[in-house]
MARTORTI-241158 format. One record per atom (N, C-alpha, C): atom name; x negated, y negated, z negated. Coordinates in Angstrom, 1 decimal, m for minus. Layout:
residues N
  at       u       v       w
  CA       X       Y       Z
...
***
This chain:
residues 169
  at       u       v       w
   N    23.5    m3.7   m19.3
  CA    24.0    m4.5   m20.4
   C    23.3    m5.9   m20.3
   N    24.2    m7.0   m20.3
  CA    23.4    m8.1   m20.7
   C    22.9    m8.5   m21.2
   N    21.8    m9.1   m22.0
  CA    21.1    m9.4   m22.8
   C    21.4   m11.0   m23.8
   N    21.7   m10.8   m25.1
  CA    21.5   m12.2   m25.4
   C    20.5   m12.3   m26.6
   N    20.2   m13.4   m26.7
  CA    18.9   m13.9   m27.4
   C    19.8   m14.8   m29.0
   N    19.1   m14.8   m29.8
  CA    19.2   m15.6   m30.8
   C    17.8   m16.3   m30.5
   N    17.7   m17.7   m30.7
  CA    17.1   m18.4   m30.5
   C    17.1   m19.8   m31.8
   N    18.1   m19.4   m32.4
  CA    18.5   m21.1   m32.6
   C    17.8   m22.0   m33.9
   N    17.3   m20.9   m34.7
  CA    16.3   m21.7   m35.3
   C    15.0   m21.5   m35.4
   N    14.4   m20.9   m34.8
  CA    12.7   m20.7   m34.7
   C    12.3   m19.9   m35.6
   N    12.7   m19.5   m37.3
  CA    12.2   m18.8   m38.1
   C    10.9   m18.7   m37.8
   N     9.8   m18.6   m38.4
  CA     8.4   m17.5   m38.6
   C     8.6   m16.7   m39.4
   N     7.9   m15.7   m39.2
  CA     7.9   m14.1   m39.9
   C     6.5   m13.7   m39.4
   N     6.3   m12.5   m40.4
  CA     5.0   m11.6   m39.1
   C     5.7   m10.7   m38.3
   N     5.0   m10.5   m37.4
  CA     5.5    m8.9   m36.5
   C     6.7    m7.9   m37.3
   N     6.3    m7.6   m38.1
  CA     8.1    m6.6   m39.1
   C     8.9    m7.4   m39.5
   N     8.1    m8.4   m40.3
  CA     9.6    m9.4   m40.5
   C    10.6    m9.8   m39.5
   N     9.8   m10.2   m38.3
  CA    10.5   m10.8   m37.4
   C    11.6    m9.3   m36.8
   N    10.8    m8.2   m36.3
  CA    11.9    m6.8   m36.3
   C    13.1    m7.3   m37.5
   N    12.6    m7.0   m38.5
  CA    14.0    m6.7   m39.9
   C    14.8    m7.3   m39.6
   N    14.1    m8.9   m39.6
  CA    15.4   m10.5   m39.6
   C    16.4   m10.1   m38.0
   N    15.9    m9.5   m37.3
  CA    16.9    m9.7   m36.1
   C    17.1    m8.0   m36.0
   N    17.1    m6.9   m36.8
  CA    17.3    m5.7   m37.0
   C    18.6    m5.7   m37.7
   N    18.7    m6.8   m38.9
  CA    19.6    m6.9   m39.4
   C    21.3    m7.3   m38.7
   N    20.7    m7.9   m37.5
  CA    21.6    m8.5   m37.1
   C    22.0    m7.6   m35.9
   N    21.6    m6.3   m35.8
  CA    22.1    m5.7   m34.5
   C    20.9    m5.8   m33.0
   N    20.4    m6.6   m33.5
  CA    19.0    m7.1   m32.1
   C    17.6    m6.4   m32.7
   N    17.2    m6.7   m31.7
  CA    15.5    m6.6   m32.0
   C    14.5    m7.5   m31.6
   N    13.5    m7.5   m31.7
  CA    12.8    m8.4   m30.9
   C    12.7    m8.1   m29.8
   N    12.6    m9.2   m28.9
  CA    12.3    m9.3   m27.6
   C    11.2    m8.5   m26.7
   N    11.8    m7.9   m25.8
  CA    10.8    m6.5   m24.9
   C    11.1    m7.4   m23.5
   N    10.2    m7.5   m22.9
  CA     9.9    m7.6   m21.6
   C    10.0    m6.8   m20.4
   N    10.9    m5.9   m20.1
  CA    10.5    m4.7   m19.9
   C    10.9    m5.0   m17.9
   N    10.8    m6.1   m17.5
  CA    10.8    m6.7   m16.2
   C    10.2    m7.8   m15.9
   N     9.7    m7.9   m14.9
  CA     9.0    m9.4   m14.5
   C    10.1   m10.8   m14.3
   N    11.3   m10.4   m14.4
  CA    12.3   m11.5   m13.9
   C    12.2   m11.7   m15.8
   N    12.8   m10.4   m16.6
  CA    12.8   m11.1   m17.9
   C    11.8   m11.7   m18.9
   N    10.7   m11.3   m18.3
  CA     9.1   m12.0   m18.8
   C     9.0   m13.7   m17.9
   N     9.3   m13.7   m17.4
  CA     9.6   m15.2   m16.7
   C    10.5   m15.8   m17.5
   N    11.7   m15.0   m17.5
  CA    12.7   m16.1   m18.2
   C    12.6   m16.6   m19.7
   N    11.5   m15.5   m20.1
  CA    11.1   m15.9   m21.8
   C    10.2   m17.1   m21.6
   N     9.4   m17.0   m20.5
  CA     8.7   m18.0   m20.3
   C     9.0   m19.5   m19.9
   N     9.8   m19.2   m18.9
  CA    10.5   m20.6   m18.8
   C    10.7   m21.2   m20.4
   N    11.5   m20.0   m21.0
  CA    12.5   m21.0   m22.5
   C    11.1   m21.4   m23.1
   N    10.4   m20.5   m23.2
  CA     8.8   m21.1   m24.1
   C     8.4   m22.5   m23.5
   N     8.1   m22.7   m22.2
  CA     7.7   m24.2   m21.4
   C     9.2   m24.8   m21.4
   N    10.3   m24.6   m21.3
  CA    11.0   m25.4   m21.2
   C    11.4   m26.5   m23.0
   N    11.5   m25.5   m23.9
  CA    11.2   m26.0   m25.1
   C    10.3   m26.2   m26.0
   N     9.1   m26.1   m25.3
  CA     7.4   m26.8   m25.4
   C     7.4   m25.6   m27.0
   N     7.9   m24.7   m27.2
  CA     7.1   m23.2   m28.2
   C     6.0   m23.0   m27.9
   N     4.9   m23.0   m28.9
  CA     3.6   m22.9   m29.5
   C     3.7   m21.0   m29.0
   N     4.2   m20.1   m29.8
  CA     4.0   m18.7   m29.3
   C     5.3   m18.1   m30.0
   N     5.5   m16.8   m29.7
  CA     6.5   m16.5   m30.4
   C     6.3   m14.4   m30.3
   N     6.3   m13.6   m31.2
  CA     6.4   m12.6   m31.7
   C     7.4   m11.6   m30.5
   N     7.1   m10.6   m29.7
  CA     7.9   m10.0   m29.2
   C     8.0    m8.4   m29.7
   N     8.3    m7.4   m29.5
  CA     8.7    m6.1   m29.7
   C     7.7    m5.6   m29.7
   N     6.5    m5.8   m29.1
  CA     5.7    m5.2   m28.2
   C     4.1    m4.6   m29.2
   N     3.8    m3.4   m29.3
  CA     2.7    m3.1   m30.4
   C     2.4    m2.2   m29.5
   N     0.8    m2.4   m30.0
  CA     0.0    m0.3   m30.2
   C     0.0     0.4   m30.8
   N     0.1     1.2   m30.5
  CA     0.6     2.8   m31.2
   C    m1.0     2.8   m31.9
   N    m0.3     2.9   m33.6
  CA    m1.8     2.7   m34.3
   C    m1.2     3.4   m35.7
   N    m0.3     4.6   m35.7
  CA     0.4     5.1   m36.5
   C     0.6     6.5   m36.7
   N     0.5     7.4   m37.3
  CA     0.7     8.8   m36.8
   C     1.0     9.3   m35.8
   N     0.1    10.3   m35.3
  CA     1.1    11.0   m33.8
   C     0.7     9.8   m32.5
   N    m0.1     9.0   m32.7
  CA    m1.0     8.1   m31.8
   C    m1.9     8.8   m31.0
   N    m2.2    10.1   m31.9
  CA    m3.5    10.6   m30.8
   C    m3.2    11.2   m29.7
   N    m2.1    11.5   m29.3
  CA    m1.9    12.0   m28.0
   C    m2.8    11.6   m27.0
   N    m2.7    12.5   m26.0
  CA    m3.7    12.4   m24.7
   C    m3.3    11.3   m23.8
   N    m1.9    11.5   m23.7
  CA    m1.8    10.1   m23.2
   C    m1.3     9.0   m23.3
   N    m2.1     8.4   m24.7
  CA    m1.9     7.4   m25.4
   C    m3.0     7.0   m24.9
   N    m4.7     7.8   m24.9
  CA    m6.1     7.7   m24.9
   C    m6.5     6.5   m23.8
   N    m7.2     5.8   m24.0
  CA    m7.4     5.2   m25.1
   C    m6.8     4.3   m25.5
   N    m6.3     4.0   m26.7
  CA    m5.3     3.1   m27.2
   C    m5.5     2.1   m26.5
   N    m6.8     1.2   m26.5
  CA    m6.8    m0.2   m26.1
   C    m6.1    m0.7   m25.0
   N    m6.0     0.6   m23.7
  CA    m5.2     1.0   m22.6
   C    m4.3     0.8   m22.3
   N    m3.8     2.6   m23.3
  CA    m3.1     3.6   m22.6
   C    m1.7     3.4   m24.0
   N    m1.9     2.9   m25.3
  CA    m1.3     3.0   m26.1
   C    m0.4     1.7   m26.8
   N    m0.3     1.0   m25.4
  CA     0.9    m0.4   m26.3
   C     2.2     0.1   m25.5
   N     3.2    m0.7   m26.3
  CA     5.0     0.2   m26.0
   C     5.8    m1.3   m26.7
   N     6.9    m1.2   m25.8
  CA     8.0    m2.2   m26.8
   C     8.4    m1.4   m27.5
   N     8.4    m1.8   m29.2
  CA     8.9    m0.5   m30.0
   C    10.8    m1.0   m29.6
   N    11.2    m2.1   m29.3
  CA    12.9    m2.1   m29.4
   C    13.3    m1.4   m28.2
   N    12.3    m0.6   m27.5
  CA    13.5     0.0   m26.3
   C    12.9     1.2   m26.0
   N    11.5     1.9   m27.3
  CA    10.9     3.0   m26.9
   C    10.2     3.4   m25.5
   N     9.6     2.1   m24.9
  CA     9.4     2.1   m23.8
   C     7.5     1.8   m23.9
   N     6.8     2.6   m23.4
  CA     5.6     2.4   m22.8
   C     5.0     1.6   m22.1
   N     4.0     0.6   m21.9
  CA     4.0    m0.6   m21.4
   C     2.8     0.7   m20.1
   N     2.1    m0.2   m19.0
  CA     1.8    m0.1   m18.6
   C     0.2    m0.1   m18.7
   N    m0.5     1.0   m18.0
  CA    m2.0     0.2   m19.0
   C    m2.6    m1.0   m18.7
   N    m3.4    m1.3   m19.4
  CA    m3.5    m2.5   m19.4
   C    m4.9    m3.2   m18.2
   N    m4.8    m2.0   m18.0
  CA    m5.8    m2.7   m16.8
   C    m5.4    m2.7   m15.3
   N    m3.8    m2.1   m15.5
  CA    m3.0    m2.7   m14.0
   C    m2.4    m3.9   m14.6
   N    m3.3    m5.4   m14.0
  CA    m2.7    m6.6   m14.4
   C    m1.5    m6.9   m13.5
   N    m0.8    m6.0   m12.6
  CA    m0.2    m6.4   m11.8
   C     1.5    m6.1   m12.1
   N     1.3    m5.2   m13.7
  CA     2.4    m4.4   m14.3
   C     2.7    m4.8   m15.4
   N     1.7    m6.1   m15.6
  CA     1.9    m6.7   m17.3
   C     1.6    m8.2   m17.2
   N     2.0    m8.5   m18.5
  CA     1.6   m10.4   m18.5
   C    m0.2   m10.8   m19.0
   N    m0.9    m9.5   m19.3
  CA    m1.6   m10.0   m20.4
   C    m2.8   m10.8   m20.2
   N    m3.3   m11.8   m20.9
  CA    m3.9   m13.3   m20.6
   C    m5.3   m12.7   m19.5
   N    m5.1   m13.5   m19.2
  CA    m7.0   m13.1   m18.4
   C    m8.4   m13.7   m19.8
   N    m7.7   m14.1   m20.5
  CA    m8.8   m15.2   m21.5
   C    m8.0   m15.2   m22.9
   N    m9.1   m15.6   m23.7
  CA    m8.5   m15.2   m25.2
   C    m9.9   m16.2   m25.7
   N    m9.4   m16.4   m27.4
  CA   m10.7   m17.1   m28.0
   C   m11.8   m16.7   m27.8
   N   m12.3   m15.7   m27.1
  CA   m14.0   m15.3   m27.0
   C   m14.2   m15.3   m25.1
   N   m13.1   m15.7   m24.1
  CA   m13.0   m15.9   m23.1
   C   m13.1   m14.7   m22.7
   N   m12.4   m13.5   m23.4
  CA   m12.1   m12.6   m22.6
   C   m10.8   m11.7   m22.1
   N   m10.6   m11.1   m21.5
  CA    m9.3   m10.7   m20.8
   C    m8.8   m10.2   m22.2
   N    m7.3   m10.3   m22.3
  CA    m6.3    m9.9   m23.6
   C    m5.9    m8.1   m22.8
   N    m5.3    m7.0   m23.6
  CA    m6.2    m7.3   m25.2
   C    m7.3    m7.4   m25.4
   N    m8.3    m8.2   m26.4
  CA    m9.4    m8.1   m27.1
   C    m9.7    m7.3   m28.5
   N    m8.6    m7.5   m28.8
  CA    m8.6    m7.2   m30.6
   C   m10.3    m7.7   m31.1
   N   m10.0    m8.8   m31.1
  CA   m10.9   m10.0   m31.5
   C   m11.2    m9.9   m32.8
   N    m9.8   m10.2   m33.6
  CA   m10.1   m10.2   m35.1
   C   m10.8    m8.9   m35.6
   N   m10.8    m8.1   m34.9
  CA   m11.0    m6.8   m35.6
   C   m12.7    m6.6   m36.4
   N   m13.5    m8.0   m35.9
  CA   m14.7    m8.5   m36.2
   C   m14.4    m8.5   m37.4
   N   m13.5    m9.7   m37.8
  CA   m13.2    m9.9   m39.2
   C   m12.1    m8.9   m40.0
   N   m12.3    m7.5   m39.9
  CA   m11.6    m6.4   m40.1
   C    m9.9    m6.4   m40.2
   N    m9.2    m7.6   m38.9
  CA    m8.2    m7.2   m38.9
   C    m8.3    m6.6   m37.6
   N    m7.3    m5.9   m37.4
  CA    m6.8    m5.4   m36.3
   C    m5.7    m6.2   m35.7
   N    m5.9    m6.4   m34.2
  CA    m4.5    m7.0   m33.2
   C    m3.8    m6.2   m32.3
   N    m2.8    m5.3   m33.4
  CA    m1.8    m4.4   m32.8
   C    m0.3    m4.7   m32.0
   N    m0.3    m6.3   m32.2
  CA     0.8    m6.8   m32.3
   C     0.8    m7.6   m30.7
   N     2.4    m7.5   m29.8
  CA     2.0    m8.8   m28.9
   C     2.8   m10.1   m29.2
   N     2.0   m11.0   m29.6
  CA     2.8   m12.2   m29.3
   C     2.3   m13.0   m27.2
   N     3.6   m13.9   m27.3
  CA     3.3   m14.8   m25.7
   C     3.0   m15.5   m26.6
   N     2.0   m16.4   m26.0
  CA     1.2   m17.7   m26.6
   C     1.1   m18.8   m25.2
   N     1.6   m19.9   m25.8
  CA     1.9   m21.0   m24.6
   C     0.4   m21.8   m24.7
   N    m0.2   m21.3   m23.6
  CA    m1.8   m22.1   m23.3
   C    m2.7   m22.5   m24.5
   N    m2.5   m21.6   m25.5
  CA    m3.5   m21.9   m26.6
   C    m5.5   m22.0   m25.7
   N    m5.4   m21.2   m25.2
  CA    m6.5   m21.0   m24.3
   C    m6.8   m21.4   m22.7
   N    m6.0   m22.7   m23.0
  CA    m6.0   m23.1   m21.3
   C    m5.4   m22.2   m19.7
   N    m4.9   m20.9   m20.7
  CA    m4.1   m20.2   m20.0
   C    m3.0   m20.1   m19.1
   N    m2.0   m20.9   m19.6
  CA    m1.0   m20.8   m19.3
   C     0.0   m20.5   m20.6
   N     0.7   m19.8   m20.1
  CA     1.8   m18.9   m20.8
   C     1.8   m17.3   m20.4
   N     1.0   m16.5   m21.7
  CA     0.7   m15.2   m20.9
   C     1.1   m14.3   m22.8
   N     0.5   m13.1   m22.4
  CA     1.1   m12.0   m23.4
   C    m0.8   m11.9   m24.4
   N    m0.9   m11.9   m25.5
  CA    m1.8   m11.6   m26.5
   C    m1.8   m10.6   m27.8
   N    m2.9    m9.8   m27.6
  CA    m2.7    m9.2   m29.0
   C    m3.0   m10.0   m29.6
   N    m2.5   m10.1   m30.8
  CA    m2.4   m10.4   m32.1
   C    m2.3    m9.9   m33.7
   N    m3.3   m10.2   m34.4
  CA    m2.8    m9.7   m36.1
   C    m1.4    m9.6   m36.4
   N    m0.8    m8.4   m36.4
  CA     0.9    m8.6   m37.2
   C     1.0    m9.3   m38.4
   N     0.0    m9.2   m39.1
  CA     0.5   m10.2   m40.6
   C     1.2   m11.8   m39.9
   N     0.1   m12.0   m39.1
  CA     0.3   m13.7   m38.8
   C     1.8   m14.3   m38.7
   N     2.0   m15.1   m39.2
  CA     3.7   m15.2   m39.2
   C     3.5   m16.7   m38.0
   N     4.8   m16.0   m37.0
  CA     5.1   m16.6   m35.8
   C     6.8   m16.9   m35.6
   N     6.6   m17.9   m35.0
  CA     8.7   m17.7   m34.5
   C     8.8   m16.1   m33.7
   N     9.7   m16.1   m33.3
  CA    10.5   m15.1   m32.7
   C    11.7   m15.3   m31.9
   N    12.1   m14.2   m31.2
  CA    12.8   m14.2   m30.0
   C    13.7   m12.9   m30.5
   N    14.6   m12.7   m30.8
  CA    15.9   m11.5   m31.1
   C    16.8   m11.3   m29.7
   N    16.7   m10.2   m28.9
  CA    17.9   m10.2   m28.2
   C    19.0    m8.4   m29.0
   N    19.9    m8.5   m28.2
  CA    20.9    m7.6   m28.7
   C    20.1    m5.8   m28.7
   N    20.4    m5.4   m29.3
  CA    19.9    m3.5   m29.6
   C    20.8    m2.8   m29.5
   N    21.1    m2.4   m28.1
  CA    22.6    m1.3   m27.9
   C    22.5     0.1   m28.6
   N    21.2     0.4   m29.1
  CA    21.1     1.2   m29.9
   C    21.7     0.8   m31.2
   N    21.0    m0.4   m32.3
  CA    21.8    m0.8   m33.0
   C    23.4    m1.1   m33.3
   N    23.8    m1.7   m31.7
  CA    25.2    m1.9   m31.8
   C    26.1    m0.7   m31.9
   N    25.8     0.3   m30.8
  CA    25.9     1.8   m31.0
   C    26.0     2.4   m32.2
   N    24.8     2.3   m33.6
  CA    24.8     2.7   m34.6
   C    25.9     2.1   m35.8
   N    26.3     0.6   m35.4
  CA    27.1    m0.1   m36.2
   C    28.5     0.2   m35.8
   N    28.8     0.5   m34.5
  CA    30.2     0.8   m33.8
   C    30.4     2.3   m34.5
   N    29.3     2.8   m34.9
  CA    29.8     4.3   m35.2
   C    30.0     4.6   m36.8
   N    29.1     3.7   m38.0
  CA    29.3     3.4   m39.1
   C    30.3     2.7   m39.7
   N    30.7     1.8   m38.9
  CA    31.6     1.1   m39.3
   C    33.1     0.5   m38.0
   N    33.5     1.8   m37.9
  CA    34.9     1.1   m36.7
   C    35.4     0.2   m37.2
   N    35.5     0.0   m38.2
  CA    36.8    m1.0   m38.3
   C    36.7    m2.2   m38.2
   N    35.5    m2.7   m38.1
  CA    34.8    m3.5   m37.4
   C    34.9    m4.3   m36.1
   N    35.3    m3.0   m35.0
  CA    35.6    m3.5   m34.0
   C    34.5    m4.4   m32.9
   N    33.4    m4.0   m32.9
  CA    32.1    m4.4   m32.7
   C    32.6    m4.4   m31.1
   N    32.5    m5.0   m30.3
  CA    32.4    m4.9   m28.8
   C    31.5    m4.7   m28.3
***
């Protein structure tokens, strides 16, 4: 299936809001779940100079997280939640985006804030806040960020089946 993006006005939300606002619409946030489509997010991020933006992408920090091979979350436990897909751990950098450097100069994830008792379960891409580049960061979900929505064949699936008459393609 091809993928299309809403893009068109930047919205900020936190991490759920940003799910609902493009949940609503049949999409989800944005999953990376290839190196060609983690590039092409990136290009639109450098090509239209975006600060960061909110994608699909969390740790399992919720009931039923303890599994064995979740262990250790910091790891073994991030997933795109829009495509139920498992990311890679995080210490094969050669399977993921995630930054080499973060505000304390160290490899992402950090869960940094967690000092100041939040937790960073959430990934946003962040365009060179850190001299980085354009790479993948945990993040506090409260923090409200733009966002990236592409289509959810699961959701369109669910709308084609609730509502035929609709005619959903």
């Amino acid at each position: 299936m091809q993928k299309t993006l809403l893009l068109e006005n930047l919205d900020e939300e936190d991490w759920l809001g940003a799910r609902n606002f493009c949940r609503m619409r049949c999409m989800d946030t944005v999953s990376l779940e290839t190196k060609v489509e983690n590039e092409w997010i990136k290009y639109i991020i450098r090509t239209d100079n975006i600060t960061e933006i909110w994608t699909s992408g969390r740790k399992c920090d919720f009931q039923g997280c303890d599994r064995e091979d979740l262990q250790p979350l910091e790891i073994n436990g991030w997933f795109w939640s829009a495509v139920f897909q498992k990311l890679a751990p995080t210490i094969e950098r050669e399977n993921n985006d995630w930054s080499y450097t973060g505000g304390d100069g160290v490899q992402q994830p950090d869960n940094r804030e967690s000092a100041n008792g939040k937790e960073e379960n959430c990934i946003a891409i962040v365009n060179n806040r850190y001299g980085d580049g354009i790479h993948w960061h945990d993040e506090v979900c409260a923090t409200r960020k733009p966002f990236v929505c592409e289509d959810s064949a699961e959701l369109l699936r669910y709308a084609r089946y609730i509502r035929p008459e609709l005619n959903i393609k």
